[in-house]
N, CA, C and O atoms as a Maestro MAE file, in Angstrom:
{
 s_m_m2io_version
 :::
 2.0.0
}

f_m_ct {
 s_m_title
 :::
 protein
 m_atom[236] {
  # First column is atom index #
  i_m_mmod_type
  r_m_x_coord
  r_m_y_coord
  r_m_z_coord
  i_m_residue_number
  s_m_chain_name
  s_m_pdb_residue_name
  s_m_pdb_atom_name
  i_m_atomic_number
  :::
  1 25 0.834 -1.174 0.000 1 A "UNK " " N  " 7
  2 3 0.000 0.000 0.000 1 A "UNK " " CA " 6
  3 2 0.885 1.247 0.000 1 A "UNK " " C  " 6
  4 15 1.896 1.266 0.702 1 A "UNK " " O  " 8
  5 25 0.598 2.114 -0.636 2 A "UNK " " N  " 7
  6 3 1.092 3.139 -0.844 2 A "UNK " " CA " 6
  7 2 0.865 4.460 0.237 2 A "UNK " " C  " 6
  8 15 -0.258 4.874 0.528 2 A "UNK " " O  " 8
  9 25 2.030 4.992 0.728 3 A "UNK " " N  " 7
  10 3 1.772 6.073 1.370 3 A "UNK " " CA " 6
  11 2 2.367 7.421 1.820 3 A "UNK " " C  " 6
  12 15 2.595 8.012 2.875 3 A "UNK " " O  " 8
  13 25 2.540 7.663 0.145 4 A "UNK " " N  " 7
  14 3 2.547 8.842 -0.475 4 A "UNK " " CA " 6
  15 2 2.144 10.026 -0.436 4 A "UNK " " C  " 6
  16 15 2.907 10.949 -0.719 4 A "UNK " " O  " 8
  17 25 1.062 10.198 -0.134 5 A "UNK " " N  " 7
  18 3 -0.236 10.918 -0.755 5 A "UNK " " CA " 6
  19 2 0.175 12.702 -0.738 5 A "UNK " " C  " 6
  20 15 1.160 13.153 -0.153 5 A "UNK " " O  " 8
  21 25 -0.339 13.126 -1.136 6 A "UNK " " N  " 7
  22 3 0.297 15.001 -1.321 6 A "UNK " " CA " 6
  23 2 -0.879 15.105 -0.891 6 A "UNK " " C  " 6
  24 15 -1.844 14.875 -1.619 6 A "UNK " " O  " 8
  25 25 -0.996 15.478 0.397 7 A "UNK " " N  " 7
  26 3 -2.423 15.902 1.228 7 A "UNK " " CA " 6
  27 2 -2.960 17.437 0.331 7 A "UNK " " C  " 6
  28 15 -4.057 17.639 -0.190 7 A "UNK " " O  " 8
  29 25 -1.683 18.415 0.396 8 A "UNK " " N  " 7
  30 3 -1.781 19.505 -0.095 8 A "UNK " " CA " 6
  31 2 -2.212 19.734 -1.713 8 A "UNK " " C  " 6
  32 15 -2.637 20.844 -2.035 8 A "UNK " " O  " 8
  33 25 -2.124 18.932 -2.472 9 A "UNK " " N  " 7
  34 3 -2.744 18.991 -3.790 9 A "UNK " " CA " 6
  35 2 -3.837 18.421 -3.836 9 A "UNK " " C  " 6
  36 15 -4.673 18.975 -4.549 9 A "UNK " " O  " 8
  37 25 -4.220 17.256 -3.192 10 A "UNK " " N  " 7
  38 3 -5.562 16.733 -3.041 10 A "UNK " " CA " 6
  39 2 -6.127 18.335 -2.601 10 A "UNK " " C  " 6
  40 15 -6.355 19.107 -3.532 10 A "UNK " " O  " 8
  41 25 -6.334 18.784 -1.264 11 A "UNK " " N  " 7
  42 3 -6.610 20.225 -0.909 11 A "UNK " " CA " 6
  43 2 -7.069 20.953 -2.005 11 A "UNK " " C  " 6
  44 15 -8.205 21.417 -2.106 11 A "UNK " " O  " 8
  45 25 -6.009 21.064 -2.972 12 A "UNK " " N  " 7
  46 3 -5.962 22.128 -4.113 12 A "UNK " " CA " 6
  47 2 -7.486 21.506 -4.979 12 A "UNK " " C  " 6
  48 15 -8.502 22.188 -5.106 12 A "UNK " " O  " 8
  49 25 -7.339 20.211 -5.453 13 A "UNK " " N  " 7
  50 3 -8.234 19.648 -6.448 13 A "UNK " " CA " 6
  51 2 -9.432 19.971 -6.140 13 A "UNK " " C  " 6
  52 15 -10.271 20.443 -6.907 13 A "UNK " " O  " 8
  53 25 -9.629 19.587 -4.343 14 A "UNK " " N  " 7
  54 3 -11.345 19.833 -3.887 14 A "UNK " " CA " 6
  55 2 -11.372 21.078 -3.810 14 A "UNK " " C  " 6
  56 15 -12.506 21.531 -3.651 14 A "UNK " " O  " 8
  57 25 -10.339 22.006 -3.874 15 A "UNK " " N  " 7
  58 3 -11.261 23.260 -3.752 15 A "UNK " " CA " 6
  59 2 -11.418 23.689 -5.257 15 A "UNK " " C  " 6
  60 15 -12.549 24.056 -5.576 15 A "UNK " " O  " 8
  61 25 -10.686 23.693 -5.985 16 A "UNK " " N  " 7
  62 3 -10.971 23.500 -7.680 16 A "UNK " " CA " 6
  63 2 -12.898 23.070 -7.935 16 A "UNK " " C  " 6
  64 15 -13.918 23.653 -8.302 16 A "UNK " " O  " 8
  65 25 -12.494 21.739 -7.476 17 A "UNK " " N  " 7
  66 3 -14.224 21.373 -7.366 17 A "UNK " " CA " 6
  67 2 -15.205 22.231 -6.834 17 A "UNK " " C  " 6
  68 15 -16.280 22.341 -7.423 17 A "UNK " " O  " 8
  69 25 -14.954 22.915 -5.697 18 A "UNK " " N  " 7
  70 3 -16.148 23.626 -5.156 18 A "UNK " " CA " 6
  71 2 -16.190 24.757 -5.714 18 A "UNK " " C  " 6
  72 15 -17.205 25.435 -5.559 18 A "UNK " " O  " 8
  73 25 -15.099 25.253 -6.508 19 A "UNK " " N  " 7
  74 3 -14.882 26.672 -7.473 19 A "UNK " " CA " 6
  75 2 -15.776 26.254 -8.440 19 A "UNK " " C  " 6
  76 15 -16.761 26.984 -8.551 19 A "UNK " " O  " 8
  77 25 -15.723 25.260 -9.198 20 A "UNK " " N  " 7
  78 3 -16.594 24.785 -10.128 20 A "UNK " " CA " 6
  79 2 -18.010 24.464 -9.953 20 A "UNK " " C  " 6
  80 15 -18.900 24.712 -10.767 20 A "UNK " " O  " 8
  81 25 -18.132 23.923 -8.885 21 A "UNK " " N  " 7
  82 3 -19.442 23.832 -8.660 21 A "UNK " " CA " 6
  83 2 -20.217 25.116 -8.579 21 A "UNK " " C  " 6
  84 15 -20.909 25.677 -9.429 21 A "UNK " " O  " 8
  85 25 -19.934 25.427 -7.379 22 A "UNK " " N  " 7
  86 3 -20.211 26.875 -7.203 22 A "UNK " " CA " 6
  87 2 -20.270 28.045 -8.643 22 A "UNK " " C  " 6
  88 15 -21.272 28.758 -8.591 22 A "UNK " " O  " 8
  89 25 -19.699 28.212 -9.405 23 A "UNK " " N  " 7
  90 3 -19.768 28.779 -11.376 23 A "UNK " " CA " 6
  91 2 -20.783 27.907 -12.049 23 A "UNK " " C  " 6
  92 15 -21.505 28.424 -12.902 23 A "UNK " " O  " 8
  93 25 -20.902 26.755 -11.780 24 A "UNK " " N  " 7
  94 3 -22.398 26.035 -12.663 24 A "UNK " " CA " 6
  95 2 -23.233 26.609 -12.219 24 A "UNK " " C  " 6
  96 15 -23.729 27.483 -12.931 24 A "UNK " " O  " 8
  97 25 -23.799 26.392 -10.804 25 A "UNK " " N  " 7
  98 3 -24.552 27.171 -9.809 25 A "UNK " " CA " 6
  99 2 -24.995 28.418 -10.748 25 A "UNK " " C  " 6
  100 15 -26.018 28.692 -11.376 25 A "UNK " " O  " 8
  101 25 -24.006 28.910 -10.588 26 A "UNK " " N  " 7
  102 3 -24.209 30.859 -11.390 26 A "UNK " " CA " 6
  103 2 -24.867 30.511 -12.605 26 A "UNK " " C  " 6
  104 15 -26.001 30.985 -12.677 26 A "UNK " " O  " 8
  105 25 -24.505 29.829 -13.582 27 A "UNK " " N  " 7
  106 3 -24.553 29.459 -14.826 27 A "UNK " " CA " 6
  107 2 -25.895 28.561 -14.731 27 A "UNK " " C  " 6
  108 15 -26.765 28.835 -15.557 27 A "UNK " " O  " 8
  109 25 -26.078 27.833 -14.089 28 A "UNK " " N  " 7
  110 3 -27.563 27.088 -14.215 28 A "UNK " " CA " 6
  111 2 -28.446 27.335 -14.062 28 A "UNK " " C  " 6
  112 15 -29.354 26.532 -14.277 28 A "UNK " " O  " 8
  113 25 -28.632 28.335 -13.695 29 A "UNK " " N  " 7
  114 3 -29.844 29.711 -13.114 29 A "UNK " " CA " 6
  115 2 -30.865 28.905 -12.356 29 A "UNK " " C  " 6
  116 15 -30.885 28.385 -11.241 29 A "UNK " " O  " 8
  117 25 -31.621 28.984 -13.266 30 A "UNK " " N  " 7
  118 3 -33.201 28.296 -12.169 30 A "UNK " " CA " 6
  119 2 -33.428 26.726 -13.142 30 A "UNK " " C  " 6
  120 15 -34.569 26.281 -13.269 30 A "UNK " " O  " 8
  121 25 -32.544 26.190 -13.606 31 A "UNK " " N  " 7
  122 3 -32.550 24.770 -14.569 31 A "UNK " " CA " 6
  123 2 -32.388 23.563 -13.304 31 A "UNK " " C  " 6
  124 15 -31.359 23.114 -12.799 31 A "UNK " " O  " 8
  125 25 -33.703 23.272 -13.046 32 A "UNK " " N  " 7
  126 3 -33.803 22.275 -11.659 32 A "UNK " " CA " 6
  127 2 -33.055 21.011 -11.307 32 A "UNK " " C  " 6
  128 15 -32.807 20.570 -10.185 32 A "UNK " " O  " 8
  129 25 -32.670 20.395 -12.785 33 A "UNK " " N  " 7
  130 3 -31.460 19.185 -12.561 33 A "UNK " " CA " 6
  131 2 -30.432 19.689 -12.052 33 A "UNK " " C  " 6
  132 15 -29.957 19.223 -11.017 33 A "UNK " " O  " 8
  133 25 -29.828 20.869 -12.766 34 A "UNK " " N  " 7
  134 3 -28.403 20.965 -12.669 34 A "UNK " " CA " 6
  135 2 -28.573 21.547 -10.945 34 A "UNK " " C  " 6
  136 15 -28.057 20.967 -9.990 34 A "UNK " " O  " 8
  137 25 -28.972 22.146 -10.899 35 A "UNK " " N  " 7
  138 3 -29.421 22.666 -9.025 35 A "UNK " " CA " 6
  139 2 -29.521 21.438 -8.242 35 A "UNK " " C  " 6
  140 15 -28.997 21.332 -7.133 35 A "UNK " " O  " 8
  141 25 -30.210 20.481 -8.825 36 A "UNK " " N  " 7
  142 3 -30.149 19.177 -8.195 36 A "UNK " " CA " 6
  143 2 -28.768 18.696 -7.674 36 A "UNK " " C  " 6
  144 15 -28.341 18.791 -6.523 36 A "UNK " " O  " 8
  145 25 -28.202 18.196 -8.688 37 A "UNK " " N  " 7
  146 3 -27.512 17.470 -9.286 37 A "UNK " " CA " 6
  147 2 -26.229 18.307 -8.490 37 A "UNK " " C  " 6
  148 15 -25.292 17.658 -8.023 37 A "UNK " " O  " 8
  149 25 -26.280 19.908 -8.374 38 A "UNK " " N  " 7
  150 3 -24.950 20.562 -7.515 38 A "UNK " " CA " 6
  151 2 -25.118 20.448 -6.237 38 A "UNK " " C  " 6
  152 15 -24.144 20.203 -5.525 38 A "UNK " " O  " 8
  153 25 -26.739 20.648 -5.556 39 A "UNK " " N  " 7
  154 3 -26.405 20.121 -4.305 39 A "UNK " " CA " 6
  155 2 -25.919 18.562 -3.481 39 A "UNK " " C  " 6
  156 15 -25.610 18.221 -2.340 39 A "UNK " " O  " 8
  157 25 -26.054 17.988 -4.671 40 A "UNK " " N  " 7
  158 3 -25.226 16.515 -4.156 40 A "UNK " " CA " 6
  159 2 -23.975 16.127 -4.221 40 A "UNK " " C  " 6
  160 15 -23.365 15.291 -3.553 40 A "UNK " " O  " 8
  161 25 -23.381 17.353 -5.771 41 A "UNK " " N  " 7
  162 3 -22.218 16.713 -5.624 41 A "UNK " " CA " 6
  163 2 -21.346 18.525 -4.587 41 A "UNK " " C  " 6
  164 15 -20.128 18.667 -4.481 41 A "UNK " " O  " 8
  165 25 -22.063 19.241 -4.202 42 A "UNK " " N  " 7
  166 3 -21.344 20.323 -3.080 42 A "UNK " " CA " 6
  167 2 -21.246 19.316 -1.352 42 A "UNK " " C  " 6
  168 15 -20.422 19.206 -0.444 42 A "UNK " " O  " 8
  169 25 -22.731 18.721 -1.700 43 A "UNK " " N  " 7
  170 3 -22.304 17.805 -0.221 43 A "UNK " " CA " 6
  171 2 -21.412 16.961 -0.165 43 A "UNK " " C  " 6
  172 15 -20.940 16.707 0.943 43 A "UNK " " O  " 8
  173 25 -20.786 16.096 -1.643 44 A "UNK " " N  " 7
  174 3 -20.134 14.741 -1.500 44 A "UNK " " CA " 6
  175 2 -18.748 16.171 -1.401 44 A "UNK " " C  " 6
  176 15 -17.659 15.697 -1.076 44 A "UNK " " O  " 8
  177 25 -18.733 17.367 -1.581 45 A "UNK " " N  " 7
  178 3 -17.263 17.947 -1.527 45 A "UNK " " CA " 6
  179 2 -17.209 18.399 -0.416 45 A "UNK " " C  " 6
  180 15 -16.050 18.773 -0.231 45 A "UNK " " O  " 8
  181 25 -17.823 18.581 0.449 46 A "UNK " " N  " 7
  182 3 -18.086 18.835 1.702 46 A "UNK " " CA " 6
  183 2 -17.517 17.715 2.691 46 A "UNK " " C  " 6
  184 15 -17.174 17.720 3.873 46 A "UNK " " O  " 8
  185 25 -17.569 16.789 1.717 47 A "UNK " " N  " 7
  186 3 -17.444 15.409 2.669 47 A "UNK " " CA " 6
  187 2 -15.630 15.223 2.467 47 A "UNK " " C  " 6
  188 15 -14.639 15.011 3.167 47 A "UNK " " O  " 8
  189 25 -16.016 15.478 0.923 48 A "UNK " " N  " 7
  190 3 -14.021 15.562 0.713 48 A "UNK " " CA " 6
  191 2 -13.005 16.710 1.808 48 A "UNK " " C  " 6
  192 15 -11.894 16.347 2.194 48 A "UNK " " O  " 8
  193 25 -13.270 17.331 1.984 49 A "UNK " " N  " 7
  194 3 -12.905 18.749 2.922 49 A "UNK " " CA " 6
  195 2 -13.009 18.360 4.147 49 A "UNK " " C  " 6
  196 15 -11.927 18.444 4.727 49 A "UNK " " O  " 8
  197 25 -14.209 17.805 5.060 50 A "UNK " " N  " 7
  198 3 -14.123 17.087 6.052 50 A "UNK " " CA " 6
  199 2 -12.785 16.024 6.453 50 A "UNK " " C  " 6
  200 15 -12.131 16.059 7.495 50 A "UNK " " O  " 8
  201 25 -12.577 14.923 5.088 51 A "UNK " " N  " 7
  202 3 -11.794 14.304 5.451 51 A "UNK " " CA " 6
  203 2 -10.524 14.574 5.171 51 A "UNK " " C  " 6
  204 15 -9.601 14.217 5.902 51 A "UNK " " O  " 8
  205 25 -10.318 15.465 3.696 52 A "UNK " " N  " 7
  206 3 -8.762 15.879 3.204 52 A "UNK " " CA " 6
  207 2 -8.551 16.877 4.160 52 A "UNK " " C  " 6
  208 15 -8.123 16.775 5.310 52 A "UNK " " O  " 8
  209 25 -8.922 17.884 3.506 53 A "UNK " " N  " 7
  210 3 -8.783 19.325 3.789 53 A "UNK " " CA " 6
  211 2 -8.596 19.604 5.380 53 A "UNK " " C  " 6
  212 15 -7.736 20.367 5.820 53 A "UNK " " O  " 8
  213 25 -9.425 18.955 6.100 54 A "UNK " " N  " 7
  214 3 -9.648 19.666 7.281 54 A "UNK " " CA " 6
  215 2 -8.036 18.706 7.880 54 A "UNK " " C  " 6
  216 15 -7.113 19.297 8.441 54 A "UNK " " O  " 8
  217 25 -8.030 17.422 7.639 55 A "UNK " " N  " 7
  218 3 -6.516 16.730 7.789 55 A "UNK " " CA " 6
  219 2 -5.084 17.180 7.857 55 A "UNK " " C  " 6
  220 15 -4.151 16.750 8.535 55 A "UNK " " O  " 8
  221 25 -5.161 18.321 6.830 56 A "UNK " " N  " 7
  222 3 -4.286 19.139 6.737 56 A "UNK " " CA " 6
  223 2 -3.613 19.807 7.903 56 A "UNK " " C  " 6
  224 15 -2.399 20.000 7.970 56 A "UNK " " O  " 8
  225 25 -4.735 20.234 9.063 57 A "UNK " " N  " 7
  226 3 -3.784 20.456 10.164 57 A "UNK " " CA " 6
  227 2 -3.290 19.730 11.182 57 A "UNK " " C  " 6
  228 15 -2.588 20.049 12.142 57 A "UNK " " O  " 8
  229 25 -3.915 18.362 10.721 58 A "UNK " " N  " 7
  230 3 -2.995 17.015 11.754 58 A "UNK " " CA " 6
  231 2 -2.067 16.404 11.152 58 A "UNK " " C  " 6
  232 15 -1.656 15.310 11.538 58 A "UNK " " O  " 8
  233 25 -1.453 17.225 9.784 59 A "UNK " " N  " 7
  234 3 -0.084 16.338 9.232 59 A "UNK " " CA " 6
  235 2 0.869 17.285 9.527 59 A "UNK " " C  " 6
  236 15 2.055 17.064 9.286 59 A "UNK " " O  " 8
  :::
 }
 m_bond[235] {
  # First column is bond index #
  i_m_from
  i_m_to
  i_m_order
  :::
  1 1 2 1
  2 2 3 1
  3 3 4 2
  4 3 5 1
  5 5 6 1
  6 6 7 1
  7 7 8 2
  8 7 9 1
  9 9 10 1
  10 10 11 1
  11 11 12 2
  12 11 13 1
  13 13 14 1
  14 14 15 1
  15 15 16 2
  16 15 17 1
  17 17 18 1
  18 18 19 1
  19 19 20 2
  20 19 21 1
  21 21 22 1
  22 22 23 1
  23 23 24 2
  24 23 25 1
  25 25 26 1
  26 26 27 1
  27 27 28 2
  28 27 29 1
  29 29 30 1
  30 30 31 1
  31 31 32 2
  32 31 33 1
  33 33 34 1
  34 34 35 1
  35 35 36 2
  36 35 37 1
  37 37 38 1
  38 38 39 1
  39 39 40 2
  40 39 41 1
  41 41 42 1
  42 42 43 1
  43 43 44 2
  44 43 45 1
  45 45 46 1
  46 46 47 1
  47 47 48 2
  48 47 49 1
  49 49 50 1
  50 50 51 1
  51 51 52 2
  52 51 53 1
  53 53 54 1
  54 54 55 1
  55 55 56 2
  56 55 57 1
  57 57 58 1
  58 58 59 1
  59 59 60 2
  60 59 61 1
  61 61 62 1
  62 62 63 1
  63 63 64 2
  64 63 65 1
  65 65 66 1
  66 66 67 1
  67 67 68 2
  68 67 69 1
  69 69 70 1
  70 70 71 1
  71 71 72 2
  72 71 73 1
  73 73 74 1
  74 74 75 1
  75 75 76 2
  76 75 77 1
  77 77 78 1
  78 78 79 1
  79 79 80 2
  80 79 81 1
  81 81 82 1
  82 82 83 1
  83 83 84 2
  84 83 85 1
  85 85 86 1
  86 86 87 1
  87 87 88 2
  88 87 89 1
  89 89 90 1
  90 90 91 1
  91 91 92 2
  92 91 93 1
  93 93 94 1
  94 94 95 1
  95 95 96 2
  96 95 97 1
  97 97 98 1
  98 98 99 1
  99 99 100 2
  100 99 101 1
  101 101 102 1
  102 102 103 1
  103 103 104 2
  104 103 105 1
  105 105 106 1
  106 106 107 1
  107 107 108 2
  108 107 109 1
  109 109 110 1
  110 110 111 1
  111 111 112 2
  112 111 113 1
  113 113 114 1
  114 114 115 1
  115 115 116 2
  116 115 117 1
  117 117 118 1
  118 118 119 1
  119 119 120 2
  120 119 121 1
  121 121 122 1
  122 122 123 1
  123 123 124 2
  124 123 125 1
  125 125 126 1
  126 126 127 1
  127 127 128 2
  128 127 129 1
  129 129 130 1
  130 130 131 1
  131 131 132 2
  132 131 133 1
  133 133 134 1
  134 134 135 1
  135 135 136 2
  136 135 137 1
  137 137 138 1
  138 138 139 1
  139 139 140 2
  140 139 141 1
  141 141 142 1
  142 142 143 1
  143 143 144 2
  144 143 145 1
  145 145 146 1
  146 146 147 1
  147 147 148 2
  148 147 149 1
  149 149 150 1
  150 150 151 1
  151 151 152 2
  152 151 153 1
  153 153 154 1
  154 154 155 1
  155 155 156 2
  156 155 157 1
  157 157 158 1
  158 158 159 1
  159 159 160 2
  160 159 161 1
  161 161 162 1
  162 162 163 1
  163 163 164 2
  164 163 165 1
  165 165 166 1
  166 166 167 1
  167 167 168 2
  168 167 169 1
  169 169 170 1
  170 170 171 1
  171 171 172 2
  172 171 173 1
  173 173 174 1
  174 174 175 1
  175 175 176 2
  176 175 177 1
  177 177 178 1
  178 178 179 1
  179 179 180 2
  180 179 181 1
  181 181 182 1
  182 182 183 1
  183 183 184 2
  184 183 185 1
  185 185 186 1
  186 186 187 1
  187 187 188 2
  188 187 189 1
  189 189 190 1
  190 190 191 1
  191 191 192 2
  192 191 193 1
  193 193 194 1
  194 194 195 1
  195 195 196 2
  196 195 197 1
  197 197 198 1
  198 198 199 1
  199 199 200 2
  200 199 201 1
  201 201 202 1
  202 202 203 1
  203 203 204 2
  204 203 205 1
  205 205 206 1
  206 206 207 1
  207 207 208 2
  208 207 209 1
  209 209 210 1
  210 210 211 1
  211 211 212 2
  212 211 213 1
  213 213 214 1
  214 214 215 1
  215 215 216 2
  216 215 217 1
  217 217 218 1
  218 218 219 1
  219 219 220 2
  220 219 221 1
  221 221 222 1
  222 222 223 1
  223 223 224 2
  224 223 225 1
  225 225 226 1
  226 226 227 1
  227 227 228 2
  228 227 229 1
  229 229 230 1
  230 230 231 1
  231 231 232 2
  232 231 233 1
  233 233 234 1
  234 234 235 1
  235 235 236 2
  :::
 }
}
């Protein structure tokens, strides 16, 4: 098993993601899938941040 990992670029990627999410958001206006469809994947990044991100200050 590998244990490598660049905590700090993972970091970088999910917040990339929530930059993105967050610009569809803007961009999807009142189009009810895509509104859907961002609040599930803002929670599954929420969940990434919980476990990466917030990790960051116990390495």
């Amino acid at each position: 098993m590998t244990t490598g990992y660049n905590i700090q670029k993972m970091d970088a990627k999910i917040k990339e993601i929530r930059k993105a999410a967050e610009e569809l958001q803007e961009l999807g206006g009142d189009i009810e899938a895509v509104n859907k469809n961002l609040v599930r994947l803002l929670a599954s990044t929420k969940m990434l941040e919980l476990n990466i991100s917030d990790a960051i200050s116990l390495v």
